[in-house]
N, C-alpha and C positions, 0 to 999 in steps of 0.2 A: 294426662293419664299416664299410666307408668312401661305402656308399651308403646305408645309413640314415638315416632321420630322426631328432635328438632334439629329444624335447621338452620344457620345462621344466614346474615347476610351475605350478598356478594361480597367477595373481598376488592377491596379499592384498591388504587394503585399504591397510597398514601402507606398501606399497610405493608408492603415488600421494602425490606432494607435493603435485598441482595438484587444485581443487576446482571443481567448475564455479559459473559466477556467475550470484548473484540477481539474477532479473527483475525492474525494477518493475512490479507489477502497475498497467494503466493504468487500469482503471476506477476504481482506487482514487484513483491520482494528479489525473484529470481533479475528482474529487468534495472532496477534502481537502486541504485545507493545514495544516502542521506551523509553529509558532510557534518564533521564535528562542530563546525558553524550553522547548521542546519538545512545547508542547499542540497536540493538532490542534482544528482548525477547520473548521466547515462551514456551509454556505447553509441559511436555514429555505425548506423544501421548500412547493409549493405555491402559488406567487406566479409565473406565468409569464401567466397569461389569467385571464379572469372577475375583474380588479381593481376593476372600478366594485364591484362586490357587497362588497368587501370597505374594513371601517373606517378613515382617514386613519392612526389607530393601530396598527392591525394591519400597515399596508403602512411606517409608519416603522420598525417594531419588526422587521418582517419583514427591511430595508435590512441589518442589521448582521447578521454573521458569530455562530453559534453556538457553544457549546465542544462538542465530544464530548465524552460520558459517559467517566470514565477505563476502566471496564469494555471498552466497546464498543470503548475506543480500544486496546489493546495489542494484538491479533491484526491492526487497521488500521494500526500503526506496521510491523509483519515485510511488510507488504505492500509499504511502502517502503523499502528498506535502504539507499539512498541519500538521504533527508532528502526532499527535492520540496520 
């Protein structure tokens, strides 16, 4: 009849081309970096105060960057899906 409503079917998923886009997660991004070979990297924690207490050794060794565990690191890479 000419004033009715039609209505279609539900729309499938089949029927969306567009996907929505991943967030960088920022806590992640602020904490890790990702190597031009693909490793992430991170700061040895614990070195920000109380340094006098702490060995010449400990504070050189503490200077350089960590690797993440590869474990640890693959649900922290989906965090980044644009590299960082």
């Amino acid at each position: 009849m000419p004033g009715d409503i039609v209505r279609s079917a539900p729309a499938s998923p089949a029927q969306f081309t567009h996907f929505t886009m991943q967030k960088t997660k920022k806590s992640v991004a602020k904490r890790f970096k990702i190597t031009a070979t693909g490793k992430m990297m991170r700061r040895t924690p614990g070195f920000r105060h109380l340094l006098s207490a702490k060995s010449t050794k400990a504070k050189r060794r503490a200077s350089r960057d960590k690797q993440v565990a590869p474990g640890h690191a693959a649900p922290l890479k989906r965090c980044l899906p644009f590299g960082l």
